[in-house]
Backbone as JSON Lines, residues from 0, in Angstrom:
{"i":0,"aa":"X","n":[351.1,269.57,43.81],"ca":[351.73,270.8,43.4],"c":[351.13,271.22,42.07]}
{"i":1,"aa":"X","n":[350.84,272.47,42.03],"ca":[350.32,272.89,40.49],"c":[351.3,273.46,39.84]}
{"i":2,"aa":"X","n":[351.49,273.09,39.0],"ca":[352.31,273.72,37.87],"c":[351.77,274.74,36.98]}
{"i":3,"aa":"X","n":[352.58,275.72,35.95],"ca":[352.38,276.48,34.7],"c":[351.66,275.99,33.81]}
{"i":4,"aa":"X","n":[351.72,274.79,33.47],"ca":[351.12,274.41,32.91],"c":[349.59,273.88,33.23]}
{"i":5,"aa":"X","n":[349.52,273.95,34.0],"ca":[347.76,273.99,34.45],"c":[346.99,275.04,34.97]}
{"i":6,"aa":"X","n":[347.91,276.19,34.54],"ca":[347.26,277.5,34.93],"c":[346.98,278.37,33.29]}
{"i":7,"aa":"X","n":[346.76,277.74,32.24],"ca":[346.52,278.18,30.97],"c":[344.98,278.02,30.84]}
{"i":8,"aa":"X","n":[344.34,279.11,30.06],"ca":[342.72,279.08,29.66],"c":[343.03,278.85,28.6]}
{"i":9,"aa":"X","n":[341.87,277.39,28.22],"ca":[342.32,276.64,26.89],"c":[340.96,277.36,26.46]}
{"i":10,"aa":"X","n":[340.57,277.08,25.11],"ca":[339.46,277.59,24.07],"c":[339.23,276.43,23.04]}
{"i":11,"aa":"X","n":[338.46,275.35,23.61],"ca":[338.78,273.85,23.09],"c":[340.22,273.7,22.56]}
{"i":12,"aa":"X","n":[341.03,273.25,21.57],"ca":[341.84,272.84,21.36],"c":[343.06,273.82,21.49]}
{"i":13,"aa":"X","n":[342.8,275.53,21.54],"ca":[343.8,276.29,21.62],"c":[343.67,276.59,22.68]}
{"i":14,"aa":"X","n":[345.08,277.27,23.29],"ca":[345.38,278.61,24.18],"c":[345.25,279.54,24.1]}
{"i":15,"aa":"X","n":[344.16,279.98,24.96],"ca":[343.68,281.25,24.81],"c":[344.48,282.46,25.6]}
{"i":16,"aa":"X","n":[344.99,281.96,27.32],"ca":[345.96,282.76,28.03],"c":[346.52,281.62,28.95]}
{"i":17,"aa":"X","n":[347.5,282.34,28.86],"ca":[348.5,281.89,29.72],"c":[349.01,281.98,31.36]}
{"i":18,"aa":"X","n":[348.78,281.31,32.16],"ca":[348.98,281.72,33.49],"c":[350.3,281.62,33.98]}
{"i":19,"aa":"X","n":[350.08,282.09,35.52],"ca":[351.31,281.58,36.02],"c":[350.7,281.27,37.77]}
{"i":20,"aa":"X","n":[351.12,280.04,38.34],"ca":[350.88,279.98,39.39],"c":[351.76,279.65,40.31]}
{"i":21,"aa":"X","n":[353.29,280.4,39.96],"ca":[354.34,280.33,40.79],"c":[354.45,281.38,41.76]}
{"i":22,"aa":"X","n":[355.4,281.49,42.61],"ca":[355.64,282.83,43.4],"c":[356.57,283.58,42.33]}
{"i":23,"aa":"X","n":[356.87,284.78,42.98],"ca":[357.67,285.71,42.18],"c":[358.55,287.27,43.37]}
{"i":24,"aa":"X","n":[359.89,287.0,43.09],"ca":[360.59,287.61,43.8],"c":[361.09,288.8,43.15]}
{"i":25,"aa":"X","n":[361.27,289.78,43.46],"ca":[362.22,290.48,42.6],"c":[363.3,291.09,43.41]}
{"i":26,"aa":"X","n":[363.85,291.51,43.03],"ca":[365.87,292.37,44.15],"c":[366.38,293.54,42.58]}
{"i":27,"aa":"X","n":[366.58,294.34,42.92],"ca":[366.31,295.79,42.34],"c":[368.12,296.52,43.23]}
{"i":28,"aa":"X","n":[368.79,296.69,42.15],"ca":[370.2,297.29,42.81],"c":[369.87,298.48,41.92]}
{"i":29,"aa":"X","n":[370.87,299.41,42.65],"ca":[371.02,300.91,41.43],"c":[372.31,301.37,41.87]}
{"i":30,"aa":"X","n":[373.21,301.4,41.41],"ca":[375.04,302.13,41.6],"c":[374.67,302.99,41.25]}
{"i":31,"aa":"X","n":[374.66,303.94,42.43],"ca":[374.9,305.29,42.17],"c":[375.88,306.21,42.23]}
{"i":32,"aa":"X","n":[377.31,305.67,42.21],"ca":[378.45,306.17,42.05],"c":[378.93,306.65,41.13]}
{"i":33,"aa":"X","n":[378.53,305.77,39.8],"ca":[378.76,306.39,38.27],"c":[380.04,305.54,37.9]}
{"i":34,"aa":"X","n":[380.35,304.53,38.7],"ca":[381.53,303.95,38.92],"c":[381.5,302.52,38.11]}
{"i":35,"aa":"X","n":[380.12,302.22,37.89],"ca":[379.74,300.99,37.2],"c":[379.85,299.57,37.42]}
{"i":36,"aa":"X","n":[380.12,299.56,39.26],"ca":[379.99,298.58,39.67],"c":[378.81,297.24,39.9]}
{"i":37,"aa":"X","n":[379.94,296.26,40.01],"ca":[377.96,295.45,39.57],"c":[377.4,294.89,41.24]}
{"i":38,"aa":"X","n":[375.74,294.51,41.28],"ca":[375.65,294.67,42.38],"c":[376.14,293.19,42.29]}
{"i":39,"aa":"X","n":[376.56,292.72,43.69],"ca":[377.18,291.21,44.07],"c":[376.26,291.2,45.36]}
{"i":40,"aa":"X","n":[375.58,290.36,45.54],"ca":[374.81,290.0,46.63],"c":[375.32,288.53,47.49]}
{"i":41,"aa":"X","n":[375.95,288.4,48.29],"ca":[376.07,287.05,49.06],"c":[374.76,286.02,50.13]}
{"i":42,"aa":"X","n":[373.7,286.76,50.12],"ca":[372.88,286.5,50.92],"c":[371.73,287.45,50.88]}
{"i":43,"aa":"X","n":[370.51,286.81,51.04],"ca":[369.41,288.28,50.87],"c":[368.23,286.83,51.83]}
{"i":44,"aa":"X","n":[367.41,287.88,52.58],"ca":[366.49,287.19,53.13],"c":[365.27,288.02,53.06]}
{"i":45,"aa":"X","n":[364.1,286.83,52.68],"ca":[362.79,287.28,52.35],"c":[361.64,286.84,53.88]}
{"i":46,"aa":"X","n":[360.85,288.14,53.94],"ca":[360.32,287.67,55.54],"c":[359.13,287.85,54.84]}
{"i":47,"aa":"X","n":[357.87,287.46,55.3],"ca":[356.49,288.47,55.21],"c":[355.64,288.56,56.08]}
């Protein structure tokens, strides 16, 4: 398994950038009622 930490470009002894070699999800709500409810999610499924 690779980790964050082995996805950094070193520059001999410093860090030069920083990687990332995880996945990444995001879930995006918007209330549009004006009502200011929060979103509550019980379940969400990811396909691809």
């Amino acid at each position: 398994m690779l980790s964050d930490e082995h996805a950094e470009e070193m520059e001999g002894e410093r860090i030069r950038a920083l990687g990332f070699s995880g996945a990444f999800v995001g879930l995006w709500a918007w209330e549009l009622t004006g009502g200011g409810l929060p979103a509550d999610f019980d379940e969400a499924t990811y396909r691809t």
